[in-house]
C-alpha positions in Angstrom: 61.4 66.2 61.6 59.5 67.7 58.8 61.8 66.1 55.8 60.9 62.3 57.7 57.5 63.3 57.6 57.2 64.1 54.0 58.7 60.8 53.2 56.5 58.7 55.2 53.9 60.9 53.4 55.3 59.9 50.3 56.0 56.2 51.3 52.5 56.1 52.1 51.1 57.8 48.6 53.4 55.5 46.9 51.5 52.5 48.3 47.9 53.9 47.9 48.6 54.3 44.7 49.8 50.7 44.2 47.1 49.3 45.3 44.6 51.4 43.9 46.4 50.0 40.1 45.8 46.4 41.2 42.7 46.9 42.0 41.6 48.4 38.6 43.7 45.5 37.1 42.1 42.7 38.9 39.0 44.5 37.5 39.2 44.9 34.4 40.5 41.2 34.3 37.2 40.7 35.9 35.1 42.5 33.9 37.3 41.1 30.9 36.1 37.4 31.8 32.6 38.1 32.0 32.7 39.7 29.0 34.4 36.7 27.7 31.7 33.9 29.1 28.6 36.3 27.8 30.5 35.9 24.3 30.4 32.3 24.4 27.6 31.6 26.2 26.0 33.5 22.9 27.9 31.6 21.1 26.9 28.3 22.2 23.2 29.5 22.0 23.9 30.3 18.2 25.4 26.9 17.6 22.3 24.8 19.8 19.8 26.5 17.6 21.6 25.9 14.2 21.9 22.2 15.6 18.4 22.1 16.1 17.3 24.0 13.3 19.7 21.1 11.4 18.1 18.4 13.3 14.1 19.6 12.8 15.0 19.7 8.8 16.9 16.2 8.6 13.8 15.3 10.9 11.3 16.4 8.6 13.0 15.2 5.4 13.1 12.0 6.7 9.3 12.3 7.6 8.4 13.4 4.1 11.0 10.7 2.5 8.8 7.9 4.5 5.1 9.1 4.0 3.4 6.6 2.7 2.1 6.5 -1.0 -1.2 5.8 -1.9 -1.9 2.7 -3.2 -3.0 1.8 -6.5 -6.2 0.1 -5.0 -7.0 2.7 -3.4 -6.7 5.6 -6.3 -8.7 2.8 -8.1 -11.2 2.9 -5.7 -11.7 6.8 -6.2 -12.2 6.0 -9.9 -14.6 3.2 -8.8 -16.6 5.2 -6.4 -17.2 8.0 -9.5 -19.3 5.3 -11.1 -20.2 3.6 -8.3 -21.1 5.8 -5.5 -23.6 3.2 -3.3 -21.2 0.0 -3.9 -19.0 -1.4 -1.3 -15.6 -2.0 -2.6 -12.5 -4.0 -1.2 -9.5 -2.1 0.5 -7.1 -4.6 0.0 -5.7 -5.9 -3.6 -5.7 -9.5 -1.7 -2.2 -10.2 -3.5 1.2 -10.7 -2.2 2.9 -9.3 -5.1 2.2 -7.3 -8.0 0.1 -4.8 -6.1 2.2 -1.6 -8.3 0.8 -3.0 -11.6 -3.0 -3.3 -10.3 -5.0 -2.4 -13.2 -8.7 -2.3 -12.5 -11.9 -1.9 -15.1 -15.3 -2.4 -15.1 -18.6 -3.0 -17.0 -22.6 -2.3 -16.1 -25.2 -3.4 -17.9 -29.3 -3.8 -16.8 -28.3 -3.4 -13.0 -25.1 -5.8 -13.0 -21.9 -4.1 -12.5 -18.9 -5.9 -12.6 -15.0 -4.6 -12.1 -12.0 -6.8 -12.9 -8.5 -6.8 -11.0 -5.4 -7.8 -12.9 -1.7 -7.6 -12.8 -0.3 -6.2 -16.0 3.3 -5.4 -17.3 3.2 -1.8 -16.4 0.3 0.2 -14.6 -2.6 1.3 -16.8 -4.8 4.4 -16.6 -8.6 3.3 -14.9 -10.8 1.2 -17.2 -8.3 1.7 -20.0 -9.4 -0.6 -23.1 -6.2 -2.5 -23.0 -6.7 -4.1 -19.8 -9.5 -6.2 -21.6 -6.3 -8.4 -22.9 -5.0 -9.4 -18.8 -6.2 -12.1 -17.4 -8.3 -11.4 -13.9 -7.5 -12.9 -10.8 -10.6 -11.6 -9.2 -14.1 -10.2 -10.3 -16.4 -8.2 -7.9 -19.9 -7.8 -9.1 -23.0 -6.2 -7.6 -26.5 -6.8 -8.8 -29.1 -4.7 -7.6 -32.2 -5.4 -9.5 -33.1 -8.9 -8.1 -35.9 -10.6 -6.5 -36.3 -12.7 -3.8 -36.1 -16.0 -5.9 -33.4 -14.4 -8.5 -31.5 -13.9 -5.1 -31.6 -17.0 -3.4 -30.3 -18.8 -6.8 -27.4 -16.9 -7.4 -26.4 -17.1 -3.5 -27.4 -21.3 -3.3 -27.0 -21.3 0.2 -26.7 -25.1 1.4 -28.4 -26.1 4.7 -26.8 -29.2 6.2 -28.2 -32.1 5.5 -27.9 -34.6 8.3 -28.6 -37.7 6.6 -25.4 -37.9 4.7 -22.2 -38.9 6.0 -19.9 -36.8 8.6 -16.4 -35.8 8.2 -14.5 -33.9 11.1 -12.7 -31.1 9.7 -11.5 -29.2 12.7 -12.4 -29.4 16.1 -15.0 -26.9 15.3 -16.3 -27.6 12.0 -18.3 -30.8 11.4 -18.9 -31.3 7.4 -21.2 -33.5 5.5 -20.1 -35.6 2.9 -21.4 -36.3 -0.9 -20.0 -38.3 -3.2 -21.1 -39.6 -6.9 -20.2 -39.1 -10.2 -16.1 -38.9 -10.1 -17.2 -35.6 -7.6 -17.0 -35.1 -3.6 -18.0 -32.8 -2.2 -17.8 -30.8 1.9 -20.5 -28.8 3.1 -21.3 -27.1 6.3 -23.0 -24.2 7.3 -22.0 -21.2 10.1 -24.3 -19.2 10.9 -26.1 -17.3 8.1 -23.1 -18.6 5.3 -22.9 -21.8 4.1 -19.6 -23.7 2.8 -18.8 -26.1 -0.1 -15.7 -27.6 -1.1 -15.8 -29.4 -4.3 -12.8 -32.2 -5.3 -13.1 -34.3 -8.6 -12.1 -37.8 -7.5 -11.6 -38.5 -11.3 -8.4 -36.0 -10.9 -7.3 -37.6 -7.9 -8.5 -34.9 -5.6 -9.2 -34.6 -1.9 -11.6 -31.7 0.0 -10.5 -32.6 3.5 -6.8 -30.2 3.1 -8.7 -27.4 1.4 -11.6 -27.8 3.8 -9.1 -27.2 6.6 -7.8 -24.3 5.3 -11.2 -22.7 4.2 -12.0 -23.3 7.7 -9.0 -21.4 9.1 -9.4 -18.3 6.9 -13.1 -17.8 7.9 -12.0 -18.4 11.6 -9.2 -15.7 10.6 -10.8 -12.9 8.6 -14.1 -11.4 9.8 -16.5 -11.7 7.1 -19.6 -9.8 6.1 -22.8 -10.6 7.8 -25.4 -11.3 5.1 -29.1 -9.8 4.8 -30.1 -13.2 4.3 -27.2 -15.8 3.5 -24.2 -16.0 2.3 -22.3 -19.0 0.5 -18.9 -20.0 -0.5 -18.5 -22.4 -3.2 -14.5 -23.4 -3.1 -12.8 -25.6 -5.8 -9.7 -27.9 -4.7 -7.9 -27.4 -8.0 -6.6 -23.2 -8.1 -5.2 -21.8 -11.9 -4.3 -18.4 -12.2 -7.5 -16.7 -14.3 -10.2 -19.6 -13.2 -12.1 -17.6 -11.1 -13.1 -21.0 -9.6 -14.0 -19.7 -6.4 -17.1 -18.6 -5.4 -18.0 -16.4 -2.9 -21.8 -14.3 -2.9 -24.1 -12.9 -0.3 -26.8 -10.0 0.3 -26.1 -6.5 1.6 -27.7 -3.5 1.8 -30.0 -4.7 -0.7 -27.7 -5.6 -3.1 -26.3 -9.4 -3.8 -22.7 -9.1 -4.3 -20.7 -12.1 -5.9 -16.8 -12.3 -5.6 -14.7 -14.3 -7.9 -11.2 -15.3 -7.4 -8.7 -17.8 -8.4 -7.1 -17.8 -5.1 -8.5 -18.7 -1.9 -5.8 -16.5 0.5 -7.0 -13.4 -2.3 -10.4 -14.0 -2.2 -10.9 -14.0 1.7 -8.9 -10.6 2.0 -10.7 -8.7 -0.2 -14.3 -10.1 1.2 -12.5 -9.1 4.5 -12.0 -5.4 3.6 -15.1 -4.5 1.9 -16.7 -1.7 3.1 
């Protein structure tokens, strides 16, 4: 009885023992997978960050490739405002190519100052001598030392005269017509400015096109509103470095005059003066 005893004992042992191995087994197989996922879990934080650390760099390359440049206008402007503190200057070059090789200078003599805008071969230092050779397609000037009289000549604002003949140009714009001399010419006046479109019938010219298209870009770009008046004097016929248009009013006590051989470049410049 006592030898079955010991080997139930021992049976029994045998067992606890067993069990007590597969326990520790299962846990360290346990403890061996957590161990595992905390690795990679790490792991994968490492690799989000370096992805995003990546990302915030190609991100901000990018940014820094695609920041614009200042424009030549405007680092002319800066040179400008130097010698010009109190003048109002245009923030757009007007042109639709070009704009790289903007060279600007100026002159000022017995309260006139005048800068000229050209397009040379290669972009010149600010009022650099040389630029005297290029051609201008626009001139700004700024007179500050007129009076009253000296003022109303060099803006000749035109008040519509009714007696002469009327010629539709859009459905908002009524002009009167002159003719004589080989010369026509289309006037009409909006509020404080006054227009004038000036064809040479000798050179087979018409005003009515350019009239239309005068008409849109004043309709289109906001312009200036004059002390007293403002005028625009507009030739039919446009050649690069005429400077046949015309356009002058009064501001802040100063008559400003721009000069331009191209409508389109005239009216964005006027637009952007400030």
């Amino acid at each position: 009885m006592k030898k079955k005893y010991s080997v139930a004992a021992l049976a029994i042992a045998t067992a606890l023992f067993t069990v007590a191995c597969q326990n520790n087994a299962s846990s360290n197989t346990s403890t061996s997978s957590q161990s595992s996922k905390r690795s990679q879990v790490k792991k994968n934080k490492v690799a989000t960050k370096s992805t995003e650390k990546t990302n915030n760099e190609s991100e901000s390359n990018h940014s820094q490739s695609q920041a614009p440049q200042t424009s030549r206008l405007l680092q002319m402007n800066r040179q400008l405002k130097k010698v010009f503190p109190e003048m109002i200057l245009p923030q757009s070059d007007g042109l639709t190519s070009g704009s790289d090789k903007l060279n600007v200078r100026y002159t000022k003599a017995n309260g006139e100052n005048d800068i000229y805008y050209s397009v040379g071969k290669t972009a010149l230092k600010f009022n650099n001598p040389a630029i005297k050779k290029e051609r201008p397609f626009a001139v700004l000037s700024e007179e500050n030392n007129l009076n009253d009289s000296q003022t109303a000549d060099v803006i000749n604002f035109q008040a519509d005269d009714k007696s002469l003949p009327q010629v539709k140009v859009t459905d908002d714009v009524v002009a009167t017509q002159q003719s004589g001399a080989g010369q026509t010419y289309l006037s009409w006046t909006q509020g404080k400015w006054s227009f004038s479109i000036h064809a040479s019938t000798v050179a087979d010219q018409e005003p009515l096109t350019t009239a239309k298209k005068v008409a849109a870009l004043a309709k289109k770009y906001k312009l200036p509103e004059p002390q007293t008046h403002g005028s625009m004097r507009i030739q039919v016929a446009e050649s690069y470095g005429s400077l046949g248009n015309v356009i002058s009013w009064k501001q802040n006590n100063r008559v400003y005059q721009i000069r331009a051989h191209s409508l389109d470049t005239a009216f964005k410049m006027i637009a952007s003066m400030k």
